[in-house]
N, C-alpha and C positions, 0 to 999 in steps of 0.2 A: 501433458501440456502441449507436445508437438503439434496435435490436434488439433488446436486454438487458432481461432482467426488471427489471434494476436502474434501465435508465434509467427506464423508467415507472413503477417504484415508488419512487424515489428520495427521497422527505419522510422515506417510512417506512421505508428501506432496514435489513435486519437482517441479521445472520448465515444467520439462515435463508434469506432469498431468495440471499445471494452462494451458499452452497453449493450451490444449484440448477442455478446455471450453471459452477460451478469446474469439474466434471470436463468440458468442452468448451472451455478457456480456457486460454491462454499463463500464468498464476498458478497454475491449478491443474495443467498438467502440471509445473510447479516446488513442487507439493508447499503453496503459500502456503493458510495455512487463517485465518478471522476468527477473533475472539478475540470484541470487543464493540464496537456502532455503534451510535454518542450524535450528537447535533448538535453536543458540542462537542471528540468526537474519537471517531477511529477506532483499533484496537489490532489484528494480524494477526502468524501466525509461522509462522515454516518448522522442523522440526526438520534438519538437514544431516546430508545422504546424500552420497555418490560420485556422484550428477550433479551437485551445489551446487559440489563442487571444481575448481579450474584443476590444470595437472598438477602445480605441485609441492605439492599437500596442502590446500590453504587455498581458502575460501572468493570464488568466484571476482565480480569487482566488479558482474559484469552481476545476479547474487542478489543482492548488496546493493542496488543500484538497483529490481529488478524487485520488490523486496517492496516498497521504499520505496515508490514511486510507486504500486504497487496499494492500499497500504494511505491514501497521499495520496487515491486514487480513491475509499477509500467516505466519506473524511471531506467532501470537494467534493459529494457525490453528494448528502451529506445535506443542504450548506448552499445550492445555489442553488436558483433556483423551479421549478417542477411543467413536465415535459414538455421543459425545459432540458439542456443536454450537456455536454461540453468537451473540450477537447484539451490535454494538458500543451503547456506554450510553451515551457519550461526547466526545470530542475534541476539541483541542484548538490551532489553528496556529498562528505564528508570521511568516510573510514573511518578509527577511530583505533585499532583492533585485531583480530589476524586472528582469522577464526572456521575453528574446524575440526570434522572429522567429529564426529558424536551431538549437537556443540553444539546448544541450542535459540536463535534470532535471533528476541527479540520487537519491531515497530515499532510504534509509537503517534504518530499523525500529528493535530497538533491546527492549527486556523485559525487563520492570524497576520491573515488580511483576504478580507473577503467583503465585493466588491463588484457591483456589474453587470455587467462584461465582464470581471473578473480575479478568481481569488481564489489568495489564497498560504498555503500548508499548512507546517508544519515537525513532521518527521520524528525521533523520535528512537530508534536502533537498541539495544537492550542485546542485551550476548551473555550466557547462561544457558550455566555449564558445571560438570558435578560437580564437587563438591569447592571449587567458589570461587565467591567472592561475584559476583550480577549486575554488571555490567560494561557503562558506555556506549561501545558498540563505533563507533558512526556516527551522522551528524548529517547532515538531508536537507532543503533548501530544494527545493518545488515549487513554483511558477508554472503556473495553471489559466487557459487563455481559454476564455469562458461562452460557447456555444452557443445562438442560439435554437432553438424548436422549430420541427421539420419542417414542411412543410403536409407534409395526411394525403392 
């Protein structure tokens, strides 16, 4: 990930720079697109297609994780220091309702703690579906180990 436009922009990380790199990236062949990225959260959605589903209809856990944790990634990106990286250490999802096909999954991942070597991000999933009100689908505890930076 050092690589990433993002890691070397990451103070000033936007919508605009993630979409730079989405269409070459595990988030973006799953469709994950940014919403808005603040220092004191990040927001991203998938609308759900027929690859998002497990066979029997529904919304399969590895999407609900794989937004979660991408969208944990631009809120970490924005809060530790310049030239900095990290690696999720953990997380932990509860999904508390299935998403199905055309559903819109918005995630908004705000910092619970930004420290030196750790920060922890919490994830909160709503399901967007015609005809009925948003709906808190999932709840995403991250765990970030901070990264120094590389020698060049």
């Amino acid at each position: 990930m050092s690589d990433s436009p993002a890691a070397s922009a990451h103070p000033t990380l936007e919508p605009e720079h993630v979409r730079k790199f989405l269409p070459e990236s595990f988030p973006g062949d799953l469709g994950i697109e940014p919403l808005e990225i603040e220092d004191s959260f990040a927001s991203g959605h998938i609308v759900v297609d027929k690859r998002h589903l497990h066979p029997g209809g529904y919304v399969h856990g590895g999407v609900w994780t794989a937004l979660g944790d991408t969208v944990a990634a631009w809120a970490t990106f924005r809060n530790i220091p310049p030239r900095h990286n990290f690696t999720t250490i953990e997380l932990k999802l509860n999904v508390f309702a299935a998403g199905l096909l055309d559903d819109e999954i918005v995630a908004v991942a705000t910092p619970l703690h930004v420290g030196k070597s750790t920060v922890v991000i919490e994830v909160k999933i709503e399901r967007m579906r015609e005809g009925s009100e948003p709906r808190l689908a999932a709840n995403m505890i991250v765990s970030q180990f901070v990264l120094p930076p590389q020698p060049d």
